[in-house]
C-alpha positions in Angstrom: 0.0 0.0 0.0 2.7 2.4 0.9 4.5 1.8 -2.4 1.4 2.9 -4.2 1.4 6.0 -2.6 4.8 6.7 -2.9 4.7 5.7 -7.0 1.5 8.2 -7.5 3.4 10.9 -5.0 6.2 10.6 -7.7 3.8 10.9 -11.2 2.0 13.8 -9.7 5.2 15.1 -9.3 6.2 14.1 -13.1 2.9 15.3 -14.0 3.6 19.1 -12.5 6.7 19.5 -13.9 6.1 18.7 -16.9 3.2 20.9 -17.7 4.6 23.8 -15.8 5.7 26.6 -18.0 9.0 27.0 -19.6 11.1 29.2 -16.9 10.6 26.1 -14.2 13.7 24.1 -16.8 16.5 22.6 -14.9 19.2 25.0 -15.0 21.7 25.3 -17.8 24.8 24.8 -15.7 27.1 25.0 -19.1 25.4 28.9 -19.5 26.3 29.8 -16.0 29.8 29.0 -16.3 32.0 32.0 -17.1 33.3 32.1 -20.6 35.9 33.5 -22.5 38.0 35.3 -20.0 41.4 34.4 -18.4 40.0 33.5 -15.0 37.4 30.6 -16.6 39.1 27.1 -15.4 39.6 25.0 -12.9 40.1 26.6 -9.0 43.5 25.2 -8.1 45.8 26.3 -5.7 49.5 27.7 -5.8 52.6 25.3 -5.0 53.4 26.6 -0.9 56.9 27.8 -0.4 58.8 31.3 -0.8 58.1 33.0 -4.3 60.7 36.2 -5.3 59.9 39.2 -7.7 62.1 40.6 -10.1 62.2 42.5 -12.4 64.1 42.2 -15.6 68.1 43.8 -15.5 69.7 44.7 -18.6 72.8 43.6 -20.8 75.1 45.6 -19.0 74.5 45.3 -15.5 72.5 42.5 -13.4 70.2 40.3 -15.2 67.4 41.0 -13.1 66.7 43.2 -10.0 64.9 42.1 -6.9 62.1 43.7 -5.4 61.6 42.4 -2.0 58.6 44.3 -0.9 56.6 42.3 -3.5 58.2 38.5 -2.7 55.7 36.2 -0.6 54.9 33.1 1.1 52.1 30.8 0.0 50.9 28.7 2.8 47.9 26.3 3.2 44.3 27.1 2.9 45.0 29.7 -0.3 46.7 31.8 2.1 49.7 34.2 1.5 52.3 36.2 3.6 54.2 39.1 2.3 56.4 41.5 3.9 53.6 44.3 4.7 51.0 41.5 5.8 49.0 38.4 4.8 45.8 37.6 3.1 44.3 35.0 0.5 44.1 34.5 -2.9 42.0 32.6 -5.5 43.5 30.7 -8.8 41.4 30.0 -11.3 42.8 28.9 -14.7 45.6 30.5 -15.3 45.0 33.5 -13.2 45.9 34.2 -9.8 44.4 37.1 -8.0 44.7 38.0 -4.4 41.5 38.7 -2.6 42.4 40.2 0.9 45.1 41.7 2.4 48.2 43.7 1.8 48.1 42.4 -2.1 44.2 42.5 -2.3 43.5 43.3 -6.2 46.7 42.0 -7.5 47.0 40.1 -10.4 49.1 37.1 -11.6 49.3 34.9 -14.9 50.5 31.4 -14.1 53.3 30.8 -16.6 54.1 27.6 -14.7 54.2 25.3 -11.9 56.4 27.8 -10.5 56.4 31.3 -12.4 53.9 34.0 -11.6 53.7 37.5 -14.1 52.4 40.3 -12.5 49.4 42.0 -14.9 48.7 46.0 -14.8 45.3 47.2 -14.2 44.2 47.1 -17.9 45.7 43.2 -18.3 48.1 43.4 -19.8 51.3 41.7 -19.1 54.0 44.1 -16.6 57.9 43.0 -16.4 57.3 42.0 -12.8 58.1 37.7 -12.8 57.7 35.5 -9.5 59.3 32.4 -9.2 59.0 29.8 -6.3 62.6 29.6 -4.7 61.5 27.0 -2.0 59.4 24.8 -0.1 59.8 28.2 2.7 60.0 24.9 5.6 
């Protein structure tokens, strides 16, 4: 008897949804993905350890210049620490930006497992590279 119940409980249900109008649709997960930016992709997280900054030298001098204030430490939990503070970050695709803290609005393209570049406000690619020097334990 209770199986009855439950079997017309579930065509009623059928029933409902199907003559309901068109807005009531299961939701189009594949439209409420971002698309075509550089932050669509996978969340993923940073390798932890010490990353440096520099910025490119030049043929007659040093081959690239250190800037310390912008080196920082990538711990667990998307968690960073730099020099002036610490904060999170998010990765998503190949785009690491930091979300609170000292660094908050920063942004990064991953050029590997262990090279950041910096971008400028408008996107675009600055000289600044970050590279992971060690584990940082």
């Amino acid at each position: 008897m209770k199986t009855r119940y439950v079997f017309l409980l579930l065509m009623s249900a059928a029933a409902a949804a199907a003559l309901l109008p068109g807005s009531a649709k299961g939701q189009d997960r594949n439209a409420s993905r971002p698309q075509g930016s550089a932050t669509s992709g996978m969340l993923g997280i940073l390798r932890h350890g010490n990353w440096q900054c520099a910025l490119p030298g030049d043929a007659g001098g040093e081959t690239f210049i250190e800037v310390p204030e912008e080196a920082f430490r990538i711990g667990t939990a998307s968690s960073y620490e730099s020099p002036a503070g610490s904060g999170i970050y998010l990765m998503r695709g190949r785009e690491v930006i930091f979300t609170r803290g000292p660094k908050k609005d920063e942004r990064f393209r991953v050029l590997g497992e262990n090279t950041l570049q910096k971008l400028n406000s408008d996107g675009s690619l600055s000289k600044l590279i970050c590279t992971r020097v060690g584990s940082g334990n």
